[in-house]
N, C-alpha and C positions, 0 to 999 in steps of 0.2 A: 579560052579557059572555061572550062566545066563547071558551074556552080554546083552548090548541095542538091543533091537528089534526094526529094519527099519520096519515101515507101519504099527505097534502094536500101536494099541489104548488101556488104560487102563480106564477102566468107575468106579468112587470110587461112592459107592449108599447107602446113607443114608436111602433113602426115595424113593416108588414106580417112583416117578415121576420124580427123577435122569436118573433112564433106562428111563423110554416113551420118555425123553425129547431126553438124549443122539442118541437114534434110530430116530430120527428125522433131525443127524447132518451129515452133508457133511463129516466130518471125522471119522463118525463111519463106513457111508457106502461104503467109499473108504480103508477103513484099510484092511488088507488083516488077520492081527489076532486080534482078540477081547478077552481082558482080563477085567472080572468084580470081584472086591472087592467089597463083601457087609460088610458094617457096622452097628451091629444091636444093639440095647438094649432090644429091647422088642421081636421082629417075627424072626424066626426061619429063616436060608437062603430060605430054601423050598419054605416059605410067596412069595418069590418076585417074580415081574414078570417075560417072556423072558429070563429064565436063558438058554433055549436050542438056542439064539440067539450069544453067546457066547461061545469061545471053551476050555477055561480055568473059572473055578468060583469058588474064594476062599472067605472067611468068616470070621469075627474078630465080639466078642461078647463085649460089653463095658459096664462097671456100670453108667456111668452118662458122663456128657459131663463139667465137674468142670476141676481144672487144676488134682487133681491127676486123676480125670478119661483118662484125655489125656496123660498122663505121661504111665497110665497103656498101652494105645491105642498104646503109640507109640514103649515099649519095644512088642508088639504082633506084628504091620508091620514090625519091624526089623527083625523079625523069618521069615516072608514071604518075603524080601524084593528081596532075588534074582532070586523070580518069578514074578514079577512086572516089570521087565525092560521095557521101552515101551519109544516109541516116543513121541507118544502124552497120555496126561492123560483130561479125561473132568472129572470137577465136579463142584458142586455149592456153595459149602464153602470154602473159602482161610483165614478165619477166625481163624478157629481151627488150634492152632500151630501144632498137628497131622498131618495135610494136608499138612501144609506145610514141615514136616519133611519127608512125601510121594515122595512130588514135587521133593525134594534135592535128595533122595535115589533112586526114580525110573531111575537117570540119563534122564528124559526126554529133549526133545529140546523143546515142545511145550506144553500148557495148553489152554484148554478153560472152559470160564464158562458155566455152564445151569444156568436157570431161576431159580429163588430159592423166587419167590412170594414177599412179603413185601416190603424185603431186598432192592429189586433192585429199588426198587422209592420210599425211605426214603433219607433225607439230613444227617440222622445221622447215618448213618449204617456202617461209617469206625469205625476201631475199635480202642479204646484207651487207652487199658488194659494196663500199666504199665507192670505187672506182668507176664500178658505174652509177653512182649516185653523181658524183661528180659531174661526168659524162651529161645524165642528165642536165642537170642545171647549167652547164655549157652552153646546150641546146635550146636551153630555155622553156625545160617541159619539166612541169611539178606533180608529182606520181602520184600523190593525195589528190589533184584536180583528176588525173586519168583515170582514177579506182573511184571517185565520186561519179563519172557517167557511167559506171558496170550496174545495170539493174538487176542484174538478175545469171545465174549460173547454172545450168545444166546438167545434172550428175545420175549416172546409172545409181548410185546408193546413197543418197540425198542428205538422210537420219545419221550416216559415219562420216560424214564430210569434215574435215580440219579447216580447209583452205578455201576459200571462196568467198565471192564477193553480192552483196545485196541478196534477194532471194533466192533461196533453192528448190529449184525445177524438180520433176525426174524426167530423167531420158529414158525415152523408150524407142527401141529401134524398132521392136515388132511391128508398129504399125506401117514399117515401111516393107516395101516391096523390091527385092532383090534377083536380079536375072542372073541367077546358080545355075552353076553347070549338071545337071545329073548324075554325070561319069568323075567328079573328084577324086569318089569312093571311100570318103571319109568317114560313115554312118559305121560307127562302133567301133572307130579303127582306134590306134593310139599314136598320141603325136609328143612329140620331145619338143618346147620351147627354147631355140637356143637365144644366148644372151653373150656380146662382146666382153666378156667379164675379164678377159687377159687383158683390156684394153683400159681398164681400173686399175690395174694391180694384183686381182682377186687372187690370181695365178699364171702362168705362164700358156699362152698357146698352144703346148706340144701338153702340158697338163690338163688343159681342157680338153682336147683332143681324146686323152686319155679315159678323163672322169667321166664324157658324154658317152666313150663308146661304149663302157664298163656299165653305165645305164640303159642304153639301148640294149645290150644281151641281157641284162639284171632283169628288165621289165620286159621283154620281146614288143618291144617299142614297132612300128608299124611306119611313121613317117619321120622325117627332121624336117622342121621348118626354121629355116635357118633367119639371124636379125636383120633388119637393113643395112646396117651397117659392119656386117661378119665380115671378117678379114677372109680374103683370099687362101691366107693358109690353112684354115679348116678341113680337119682328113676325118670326117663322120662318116662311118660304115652302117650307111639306111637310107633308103630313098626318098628324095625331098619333095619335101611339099611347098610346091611350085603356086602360087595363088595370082600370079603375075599377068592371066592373061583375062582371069575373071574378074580383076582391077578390086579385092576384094580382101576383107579381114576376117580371120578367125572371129570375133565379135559380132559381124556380119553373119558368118555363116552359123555361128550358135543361133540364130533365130528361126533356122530349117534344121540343124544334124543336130544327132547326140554323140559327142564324142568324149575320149579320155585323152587328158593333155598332164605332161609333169616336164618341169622345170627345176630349176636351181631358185630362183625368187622372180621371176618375169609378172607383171601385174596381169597380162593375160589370165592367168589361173583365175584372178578374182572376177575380173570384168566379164569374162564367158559364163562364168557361175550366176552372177549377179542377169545376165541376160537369162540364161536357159541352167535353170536348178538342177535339171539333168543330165547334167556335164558332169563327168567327175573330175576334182582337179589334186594331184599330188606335187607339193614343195618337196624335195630332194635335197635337204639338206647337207651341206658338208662343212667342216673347220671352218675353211674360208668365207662361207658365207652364212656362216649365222649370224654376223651383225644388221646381213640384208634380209632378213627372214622374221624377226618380231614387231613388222607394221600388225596392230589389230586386225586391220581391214581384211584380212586374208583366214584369220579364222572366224569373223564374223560373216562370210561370205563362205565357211565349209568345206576352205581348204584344206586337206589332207597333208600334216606334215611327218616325213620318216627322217631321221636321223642315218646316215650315211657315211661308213667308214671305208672309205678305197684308198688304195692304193694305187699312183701311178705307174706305169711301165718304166 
């Protein structure tokens, strides 16, 4: 059995931009060992960024993120549990009772959060799940004790924060250094944000389909960078912007290009702005989504909103 590791930082990574953010933090670069848990559904460990930044890099695959998928999540960290011992653990979700089953079992003393987009400057983004309240205290983990070790949280816009816990950081990515491909050719190009919004209800597939490509001729749009999770059935007429081999995010790469990016409501728009002011960012409003379109956050960050009347095919 592995006891608590003094000066082990453990980084849990959903998402590309769990690592960028983490390597950006006062307690990754003071740790003396660096332990990363990647948590995937879809990309292979391999996908991720910086894994050689890291001296330990373990891996958990998940079917979904419902309660049995965290049920499943949490009997696989229990298998790794006593390679995880760590002091401090960062990550962006405290949400998913998995996490916090992580927080109990790693023995840590401290937690920080990363930026996790939306989340952090919405009014409604504590959570109020019954169900998995329940779940907790089954477990025998009390969420007041796991929000009491969060010191401290990390946010590209610190001053708009809603959600967050103990003190607020700012993130800066700039000071990190990023191996950018030269050839992307994204320096002044334009990029269309896509978002699963058929997969909400927002609209239908063959709708979206339609609204995205009516945008792409509207604005002579230049790339699609399509979501993680885009369905297969996506018939976008623009060539995609593939970022998959430079293990790398739009937010990342606002810290070298200047680019123009437009979306339907993607928090991208705000997060690039917030990194590199000389982004320009356009919300593309339509019917369907104007209830996802009056977070503050995104006109305090100089988003550009147009109001949008199309019509599907």
């Amino acid at each position: 059995m592995t006891h608590l590791k003094k000066d082990t930082v453990l980084v849990v990574a959903r998402k590309y931009n769990d690592i960028l953010y983490a390597l950006a933090t006062e307690e990754y670069r003071s740790a003396q060992k660096r332990i990363l848990l990647v948590i995937t559904q879809t990309l292979p460990k391999d996908s991720f960024p910086m894994l050689d930044c890291f001296d330990n890099v373990y891996s958990i695959g998940i079917s979904g993120v419902g309660i049995s998928g965290q049920l499943k999540l949490v009997c696989e960290i229990h298998k790794l549990v006593s390679y995880l011992k760590c002091e401090t653990i960062l990550l962006s979700n405290i949400v998913l009772f998995s996490h916090c089953y992580l927080i109990k079992k790693s023995s840590c003393t401290k937690v920080v959060l990363l930026e996790d987009g939306l989340m952090n400057y919405r009014t409604d983004a504590f959570d109020k799940n019954m169900l998995k309240e329940f779940v907790l205290k089954v477990m025998g983990i009390n969420r007041q004790k796991i929000t009491s070790l969060i010191c401290s949280t990390y946010l590209l816009k610190p001053e708009s924060a809603t959600y967050f816990f103990g003190e607020k950081k700012q993130l800066l990515l700039t000071q990190l250094e990023f191996d950018i491909d030269d050839n992307l050719g994204i320096e002044g190009k334009r990029i269309f944000i896509g978002q699963p919004l058929y997969k909400n209800g927002f609209f239908s597939l063959e709708e979206y389909n339609d609204y995205v490509n009516m945008c792409i001729s509207l604005y002579e749009i230049d790339f699609y960078f399509p979501h993680l999770f885009a369905d297969a059935g996506e018939r976008i007429d623009c060539p995609i912007l593939d970022l998959s081999k430079c293990k790398l995010t739009l937010e990342a790469l606002a810290t070298t290009y200047n680019f123009t990016i437009y979306s339907f409501a993607s928090s991208v728009l705000f997060t690039t702005r917030q990194i590199n002011p000389a982004i320009e960012a356009h919300m593309l409003i339509l019917p369907a989504t104007r209830s996802i379109s009056s977070f503050l956050i995104y006109e305090e960050c100089g988003v550009i909103k147009e109001e949008l009347i199309l019509k599907h095919k």
